[in-house]
Residue, then its C-alpha position, 0 to 999 in steps of 0.5 A: x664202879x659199885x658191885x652189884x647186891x648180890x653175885x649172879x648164878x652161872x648158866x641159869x636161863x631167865x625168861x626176858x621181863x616184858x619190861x626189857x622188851x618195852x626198853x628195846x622198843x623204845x629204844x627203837x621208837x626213839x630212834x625212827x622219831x629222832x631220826x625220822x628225816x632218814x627213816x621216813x624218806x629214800x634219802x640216804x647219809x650222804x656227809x664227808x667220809x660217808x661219800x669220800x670213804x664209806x660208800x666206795x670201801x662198801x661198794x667195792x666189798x659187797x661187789x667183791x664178795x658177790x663175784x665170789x671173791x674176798x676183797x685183799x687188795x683195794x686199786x683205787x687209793x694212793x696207787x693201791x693198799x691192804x683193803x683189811x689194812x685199812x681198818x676203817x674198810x672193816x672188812x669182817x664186820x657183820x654190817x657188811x652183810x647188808x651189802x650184800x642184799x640192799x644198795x650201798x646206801x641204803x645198808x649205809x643207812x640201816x646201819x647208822x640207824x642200828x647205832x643209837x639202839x645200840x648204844x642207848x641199850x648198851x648203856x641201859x644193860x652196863x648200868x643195871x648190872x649195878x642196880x642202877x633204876x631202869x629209869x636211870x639207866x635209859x635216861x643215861x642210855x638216851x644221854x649217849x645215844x643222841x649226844x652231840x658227837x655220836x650225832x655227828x658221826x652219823x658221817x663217819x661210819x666206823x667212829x659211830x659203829x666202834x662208839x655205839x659198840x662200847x657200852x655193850x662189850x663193856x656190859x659182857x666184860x663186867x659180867x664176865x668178871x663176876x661170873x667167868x664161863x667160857x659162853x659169857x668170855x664168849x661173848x664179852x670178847x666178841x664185844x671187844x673185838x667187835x670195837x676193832x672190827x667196826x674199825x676203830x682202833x682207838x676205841x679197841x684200845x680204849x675198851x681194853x683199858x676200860x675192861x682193866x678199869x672195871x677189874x680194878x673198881x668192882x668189888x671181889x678179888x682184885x687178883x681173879x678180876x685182873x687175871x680175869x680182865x687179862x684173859x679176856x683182853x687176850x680173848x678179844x684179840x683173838x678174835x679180832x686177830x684177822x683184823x688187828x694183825x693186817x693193821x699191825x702189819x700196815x703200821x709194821x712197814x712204816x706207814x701209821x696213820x699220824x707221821x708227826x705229833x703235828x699231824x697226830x693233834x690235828x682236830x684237838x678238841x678247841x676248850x673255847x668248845x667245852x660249853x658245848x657240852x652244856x650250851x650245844x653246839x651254838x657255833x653251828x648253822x642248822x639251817x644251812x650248812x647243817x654244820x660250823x661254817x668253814x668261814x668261822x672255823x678258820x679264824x676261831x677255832x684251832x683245828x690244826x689246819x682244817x677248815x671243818x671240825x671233827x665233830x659239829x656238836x659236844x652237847x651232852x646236856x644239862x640235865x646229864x651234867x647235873x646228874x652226873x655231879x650227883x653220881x660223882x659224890x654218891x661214888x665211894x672214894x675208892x672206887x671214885x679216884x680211879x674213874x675220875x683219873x680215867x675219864x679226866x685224862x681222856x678230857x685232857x688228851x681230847x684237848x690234844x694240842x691245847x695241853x702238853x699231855x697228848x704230846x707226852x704220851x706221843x713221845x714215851x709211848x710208840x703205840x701211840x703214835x698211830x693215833x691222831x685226831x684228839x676230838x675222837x675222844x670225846x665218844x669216851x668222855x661222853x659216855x662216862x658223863x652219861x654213866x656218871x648220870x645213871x649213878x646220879x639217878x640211881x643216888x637220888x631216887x635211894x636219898x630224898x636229902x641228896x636229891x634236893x641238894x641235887x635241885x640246889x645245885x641245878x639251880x644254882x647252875x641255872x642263876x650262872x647260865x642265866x648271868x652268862x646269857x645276860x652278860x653276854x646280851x648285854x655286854x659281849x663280854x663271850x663275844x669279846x673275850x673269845x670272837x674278837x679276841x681270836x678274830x680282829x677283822x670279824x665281820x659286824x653281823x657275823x658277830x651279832x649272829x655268834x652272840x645272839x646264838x651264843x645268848x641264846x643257847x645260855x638262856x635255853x640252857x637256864x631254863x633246862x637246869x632250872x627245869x631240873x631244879x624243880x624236877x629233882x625233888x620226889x623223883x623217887x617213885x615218881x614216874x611224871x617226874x622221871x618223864x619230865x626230866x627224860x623229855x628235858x634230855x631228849x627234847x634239848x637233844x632233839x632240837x640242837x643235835x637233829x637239825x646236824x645230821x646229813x641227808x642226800x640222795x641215793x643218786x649220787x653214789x650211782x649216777x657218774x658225773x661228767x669228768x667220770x663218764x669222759x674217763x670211763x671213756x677213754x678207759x673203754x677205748x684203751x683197755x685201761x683197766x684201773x684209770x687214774x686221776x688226780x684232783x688238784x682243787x684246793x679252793x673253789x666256788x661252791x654252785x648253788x643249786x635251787x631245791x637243793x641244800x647247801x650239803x647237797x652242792x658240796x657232794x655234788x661237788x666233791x664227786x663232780x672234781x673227782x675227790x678222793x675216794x669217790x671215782x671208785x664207785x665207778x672203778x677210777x684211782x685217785x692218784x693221791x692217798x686218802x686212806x691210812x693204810x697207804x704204802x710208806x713210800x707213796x705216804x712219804x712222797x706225797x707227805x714231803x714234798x707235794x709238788x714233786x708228787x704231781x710232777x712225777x704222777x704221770x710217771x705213776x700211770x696218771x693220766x688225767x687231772x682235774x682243775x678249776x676252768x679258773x685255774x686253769x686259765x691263769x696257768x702260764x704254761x699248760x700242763x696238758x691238752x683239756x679233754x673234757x669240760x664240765x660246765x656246770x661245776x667249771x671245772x676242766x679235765x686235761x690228759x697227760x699225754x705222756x703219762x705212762x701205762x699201768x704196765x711196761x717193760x724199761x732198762x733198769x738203773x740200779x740205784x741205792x735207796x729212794x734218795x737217789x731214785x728221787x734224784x734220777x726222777x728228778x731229770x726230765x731226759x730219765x722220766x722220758x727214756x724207756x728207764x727206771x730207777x731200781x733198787x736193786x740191793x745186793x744182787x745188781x741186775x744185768x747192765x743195760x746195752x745201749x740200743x733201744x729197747x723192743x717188746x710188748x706187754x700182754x695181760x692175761x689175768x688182771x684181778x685185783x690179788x691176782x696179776x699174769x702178763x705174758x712179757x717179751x722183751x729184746x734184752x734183759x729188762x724190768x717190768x715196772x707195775x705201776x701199783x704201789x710196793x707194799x708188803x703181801x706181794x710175790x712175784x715169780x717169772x715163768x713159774x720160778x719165785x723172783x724179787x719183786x723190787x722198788x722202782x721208781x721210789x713207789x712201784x713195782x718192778x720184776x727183772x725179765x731176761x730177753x725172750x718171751x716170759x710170765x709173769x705172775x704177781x699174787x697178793x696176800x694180805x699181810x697177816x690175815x691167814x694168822x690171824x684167822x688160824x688165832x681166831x679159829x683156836x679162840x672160838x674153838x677153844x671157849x666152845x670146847x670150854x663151854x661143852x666141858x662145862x656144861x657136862x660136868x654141871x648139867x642142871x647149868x645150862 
């Protein structure tokens, strides 16, 4: 990237331009009227993983630290995990905060909402550090604000935040790198680790490497901007250490978010979807599913699997393009390699399983490994597109030759669009090549519908570059012209991308549905304090309701079948793992060999699991008494009447390892004996008699971190916690530290001698107390600086 004229003074205070705040409100003007559908009503984001993930991790943290508790421990995934592990629980993220004093979702919102400003000045400041026009800078600043995939992260909160937050720290990281002060490596590492604390750890690393990459390309010494991009990586993991080290800690124990390079190149960007950066997402329906149709995903495009796509638009824009390939050329070659190299490699790993790179960067480096899903990649290769489109500006307002070679190349871009539409209205050649191709048995309207939307979205896209055309030429000075060419960005943007954003009702977070008021039942009447489910849905018939669309019957249904996570708004677990930060053990059983996992999960404290009425019924064998109906979704909740509590005392069977634990799980007359599988290790607990053993189990204390049961047992036993064992906990049996060990492949258990004992088990997040002990030294340490500094150089203030 190029340096900017002249190197900026230290410490000297600037008053704001009134044009900087006419940018700000722009920014956020743009934003309510793009978004007016949710800033304009109570509706909430309500799509996917903003039910399934977002809303319950949200809830469960605002209600933690409201009773005056800090959440480590989180019950209701997988039989329990690390709540900070998770990452994607962002747990010391300041959104959090809004929780605290607005409802789930309507901070859920406002915290969406606060991304677009974000990322469009984030942008705007990064490129006027190098003298690129405001009018290019916002135009970029709007090209990545309102691009396809940020739009449709609107669903997936910690993508978005980490998205929206990476032009900014890179703005504080370069301005560190020409003037280093300890207030601006303040700043600029709060914005790196502003990334990892959104909970993306893909877009951490990707911000490190792209503070490396700003060392390398500007201008000055190369040795003081890299040692410099150095500190300030170590600076940022500072301050990010309470949450980098609890998630280093998940993957330390062997539980990564990818267990195979298959499952690491799971929604690779398809490159018959590279189009979409020009043509929009033309494959999607705005009117009903606001989205690709699971039915054309399937047969056409390779997701690794999944039936819906990552990201429903790519749409970046011609007029971006146009501008972008103008930048390009304006670039000095040094400095030009280094950033096509960058930003061509993170297009060729989003396409993931389509090329072999992704694969071998899986095999050299183990880092890697935990990364999965390729397509989350394109934030990147879009904003690179859209500062590439700020250099463009900047280049042909400097140079009315480059600006009309600039207009030739929009309309030559505009004759090829307009010949693919034609050729494909009037000959199908896309429809054939690509449609038929991957989809013999196509239906004939569905066909007709892709290549009527696949023509059209050319034709559109013709007419935006040939709008660039005559636009380009005395753009300099020309504020119309400036105007016209934002309209273009913003209006293709509007009117492809805003139709892909999901709203739904704030209801649905708070109003339980059937099957969760007939658990909550039981639990009352058990005393269950964490009850368990399990959903075993895999296809069904989505009901249509009248007044409400299509997304709104696929949320009604997911809570309705009690799909993961969404019973813990209402204090229910989920049998099966949803989130990454999942123990090992129960990640292996579940990941390789599903069908043992669900015959074993009444062994786990599983009591109820949810079916279809029409699977149900064609089941031979019942697999338990229904217990409740819901008739309007058809669905059917059965209990398993063997399940076994939460908590219970049993003879142990010392085992070796898991195998041969799975192979005693495996005998029926062993899952229904007062036994368990034990990994004892080198110190064998005493044999067991054989008469039958007696006792009671009592709760005393049951917090999430914080477990005390008063045990009695007629002869040396175990007591076996039916929660997942994972790194963190501590045992000790009346006030003395003991093991806690495996049982049962996934559990706990603490050896209890006959009598009457306690039990304490204490939870501490793996991690967090080192890494705020290291965030504590950072920030100490830049303020102590910066004191310094300031005294020494007082007129620097």
């Amino acid at each position: 990237m190029p340096p900017p004229a002249s190197p900026e003074p230290a410490g000297v205070r600037v008053p704001i331009p009134r044009s900087t705040w006419a940018v700000v409100a722009g920014a956020l003007g743009i934003t309510c009227l793009f978004f007016y559908r949710a800033v304009f009503s109570a509706q909430v984001f309500i799509a996917r993983d903003m039910l399934l993930v977002y809303a319950p991790l949200r809830r469960y943290w605002a209600q933690r630290v409201l009773g005056g508790d800090f959440p480590g421990w989180y019950p209701f995934d997988g039989l329990g995990q690390s709540f900070a592990g998770i990452m994607l629980s962002a747990p010391f993220h300041p959104s959090q905060l809004l929780g605290l004093v607005f409802s789930t979702g309507v901070a859920m919102k406002l915290t969406v909402l606060a991304c677009p400003p974000l990322a469009l000045l984030g942008t705007y400041a990064l490129l006027r550090l190098y003298e690129v026009p405001r009018g290019g800078a916002f135009f970029a600043g709007l090209a990545f604000a309102f691009s396809g995939h940020l739009v449709s992260l609107t669903n997936n909160l910690a993508y978005l935040m980490a998205a929206a937050t990476l032009p900014a720290a890179l703005w504080a990281a370069e301005r560190f790198l020409r003037v280093a002060t300890p207030a601006r490596a303040a700043v600029a590492a709060s914005g790196v680790a502003g990334v990892l604390l959104a909970g993306d750890t893909w877009s951490y690393a990707f911000a490190n490497a792209f503070v490396l990459l700003l060392a390398v390309t500007g201008q000055g010494g190369l040795r003081a901007r890299g040692l410099r991009a150095l500190g300030l990586v170590a600076m940022g993991a500072g301050l990010a250490a309470p949450q980098l080290f609890a998630g280093m800690a998940v993957f330390a124990h062997g539980a990564p978010g990818a267990s195979s390079l298959e499952d690491a190149q799971r929604w690779s960007l398809d490159p018959w979807r590279l189009p979409e950066l020009l043509l929009g997402p033309y494959l999607a329906n705005p009117v009903v599913e606001r989205a690709v149709p699971e039915e054309w995903v399937k047969p056409l495009l390779s997701t690794g699997g999944f039936s819906t796509l990552w990201t429903d638009s790519a749409l970046v824009g011609v007029p971006v393009l146009v501008l972008a390939v103008a930048g390009l050329m304006s670039i000095p070659w040094r400095r030009w390699a280094p950033f096509a190299a960058v930003w061509g490699l993170v297009l060729l790993l989003a396409l993931g399983a389509a090329l072999p790179v992704y694969g071998w960067l899986h095999d050299v480096l183990p880092l890697w490994r935990p990364f999965r899903y390729p397509e989350k990649l394109v934030a990147h290769l879009t904003l690179g597109l859209a500062l590439l489109a700020g250099f463009g500006w900047k280049a042909l307002v400097s140079s009315e030759p480059r600006a009309r070679r600039a207009a030739w190349v929009a309309g030559g871009m505009s004759m090829g669009l307009l010949a693919v539409a034609l050729a494909e209205r009037l000959g199908a050649v896309w429809s054939s090549a690509f449609v038929v191709a991957r989809w013999p048995q196509v239906p004939a309207e569905t066909l007709q519908t892709l290549s009527q939307a696949f023509s059209d979205a050319g034709f559109i896209a013709a007419g935006l570059a040939l709008g660039c055309a005559l636009v380009l030429p005395g753009l300099a000075g020309s504020s119309p012209r400036a105007g016209v060419l934002m309209a273009l960005q913003l209006g293709a943007a509007f009117t492809l991308n805003e139709p892909l954003y999901i709203l739904g009702s704030e209801e649905l977070l708070d109003s339980p549905p059937t099957l969760v008021e007939a658990v909550r039942e039981h639990a009352a009447r058990t005393g269950d304090s964490t009850p368990r489910v399990s959903s075993r849905l895999t296809r069904f018939q989505l009901p249509r309701f009248e007044g409400f669309e299509f997304q709104d019957s696929v949320a009604l249904m997911a809570r309705a079948a009690l799909m993961p996570d969404t019973p813990a708004l209402w204090h229910i677990g989920a049998a099966g793992a949803y989130l990454p930060a999942v123990s090992a053990r129960v990640k292996g059983l579940q990941m390789d060999d599903p069908a043992r996992f669900t015959r074993l999960e009444p062994l786990y404290g599983v009591r109820f699991s949810v079916y279809t009425s029409a699977s149900h019924a064609g089941m031979g064998p019942r697999p338990a008494r229904v217990f409740a109906r819901d008739e309007v979704f058809e669905l059917v909740l059965v209990e398993h009447a063997e399940a076994l509590p939460r908590l219970f005392i049993a003879k142990p069977r010392c085992v070796s390892d898991e195998k041969a634990a799975l192979g005693l799980l495996d005998t029926e007359d062993f899952r229904r004996g007062a036994r368990a599988a034990v990994e004892c290790g080198s110190e064998p607990l005493p044999a067991s008699s054989d008469a039958p053993l007696t006792g009671r189990v009592l709760i005393e204390r049951d917090t999430p971190e914080h477990l005390v049961v008063s045990v009695e047992s007629s002869e040396d036993a175990v007591l076996i916690v039916n929660d997942a064992f994972q790194a963190g906990w501590s045992a000790s049996v009346d006030g003395e530290p003991t093991r806690l060990l495996p049982a049962n492949v996934a559990v706990r258990a603490v050896a209890v001698p006959s009598g009457r004992h306690q039990v304490v088990l204490r939870y501490r997040i793996p991690g967090v107390m080192p890494g705020l002990l290291l965030w504590g030294v950072t920030l100490v340490g830049l303020a102590l600086a910066e004191g310094w500094r300031r005294r020494r150089s007082p007129a620097l203030r």
